[in-house]
C-alpha angles and dihedrals in degrees: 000000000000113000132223089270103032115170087358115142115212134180111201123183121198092039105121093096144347113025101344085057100051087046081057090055107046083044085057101045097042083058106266122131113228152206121204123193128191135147085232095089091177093053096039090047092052089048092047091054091042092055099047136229100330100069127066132185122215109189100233122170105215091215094070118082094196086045087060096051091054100034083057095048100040081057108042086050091052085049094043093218138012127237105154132032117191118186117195105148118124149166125208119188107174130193147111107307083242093067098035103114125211093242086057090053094041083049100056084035090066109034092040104037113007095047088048073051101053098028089054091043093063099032099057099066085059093045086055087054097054086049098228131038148144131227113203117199140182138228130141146252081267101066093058097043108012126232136223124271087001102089107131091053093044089058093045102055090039092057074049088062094047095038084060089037093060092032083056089060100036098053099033094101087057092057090254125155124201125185136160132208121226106196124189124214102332107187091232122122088259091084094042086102086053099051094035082062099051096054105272141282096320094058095037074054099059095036088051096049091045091049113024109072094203087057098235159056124268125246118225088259099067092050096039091071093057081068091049096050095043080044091052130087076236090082094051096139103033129099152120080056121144092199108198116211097181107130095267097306117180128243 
């Protein structure tokens, strides 16, 4: 039996492990091929062997424009064709505004803006090619609402939102879909700069159970399937959507 991405060929960044790796997985086993790209050789390697022959990692360090534009293009000729760009690399630095330095900001601002950026950039002329396509990105709760000491990171993922917001518009006539995840607290080592800051697990515990109605944080594999769906022919008409999946935070 078909599944829901048959044939479909996807290049996802940030899969070698957490979430990123999770989404590789469900492409691969709802039929995609697909291309995953990290700067953790050992990890995407390893992810890479555990999914089969049809993915594939390719090591790509997100800093680097020319990187990007290889990276791109190595992939997109593997594949032989793209039809789906996910984008779930990311960087958090957290702090006090005070003791944010300019080289941490500029940091967040690159890998989570200016590659989506880049990588969309050289992806869409292949995607036009194809004649239809999605690019799934990901940003944060954050970037719709803010938090504190995490400014930097808040700004970042929310020029994300925008950045797939203008790209929905843009590349609507082409047939071309753009989305962007928002995900809440997810218990993966990502986090682990924000929590350290705020005083450790027992404090993430008690924010999260005063703030959080389902009274917890979400595991990879609730957010993975939100790249599967906005991957899928099944979101056909949606796009230009930031979709939060925070436990029911309030705004």
């Amino acid at each position: 039996m078909a599944g829901r991405l048959a044939g479909k060929r996807i290049i996802i960044t940030g899969a070698a492990d957490n979430i990123g790796k999770e989404a590789a997985r469900l492409f691969v086993a709802e039929g995609a091929r697909v291309v995953i790209g990290d700067i953790d050789s050992d990890k995407g390697e390893a992810t890479a062997a555990e999914l089969g022959p049809a993915a594939h990692f390719i090591r790509v360090d997100l800093g680097k424009d020319a990187a990007i534009l290889s990276f791109i293009e190595v992939g997109v000729s593997w594949l032989g064709g793209l039809d789906v760009l996910a984008q779930n690399a990311g960087v958090q630095i957290a702090g006090a505004i005070e003791d944010a330095t300019i080289e941490e900001w500029d940091r967040m601002f690159a890998i989570n803006v200016r590659a989506q950026f880049l990588a969309a950039k050289y992806a869409v002329p292949h995607l036009k090619r194809t004649g239809k396509g999605a690019i799934v990105n990901m940003a944060s709760a954050a970037g719709i609402r803010g938090d504190a000491r995490l400014s930097g990171y808040s700004a970042s993922k929310g020029a994300s939102v925008l950045l797939g917001n203008a790209l929905a518009f843009e590349l609507g006539p082409f047939n071309i879909r753009v989305n962007t995840i928002c995900p809440g607290w997810v218990d993966t080592p990502f986090n682990n700069p924000a929590i350290e800051r705020m005083g450790g697990r027992a404090a993430q515990a008690a924010l999260i159970k005063r703030e959080v109605p389902l009274g917890r944080q979400a595991v990879p594999a609730e957010i993975a399937p939100l790249f599967v769906y906005l991957a899928s022919d099944e979101s056909s008409f949606m796009t230009g959507q930031a979709i939060i999946i925070d436990g029911g935070v309030r705004n």
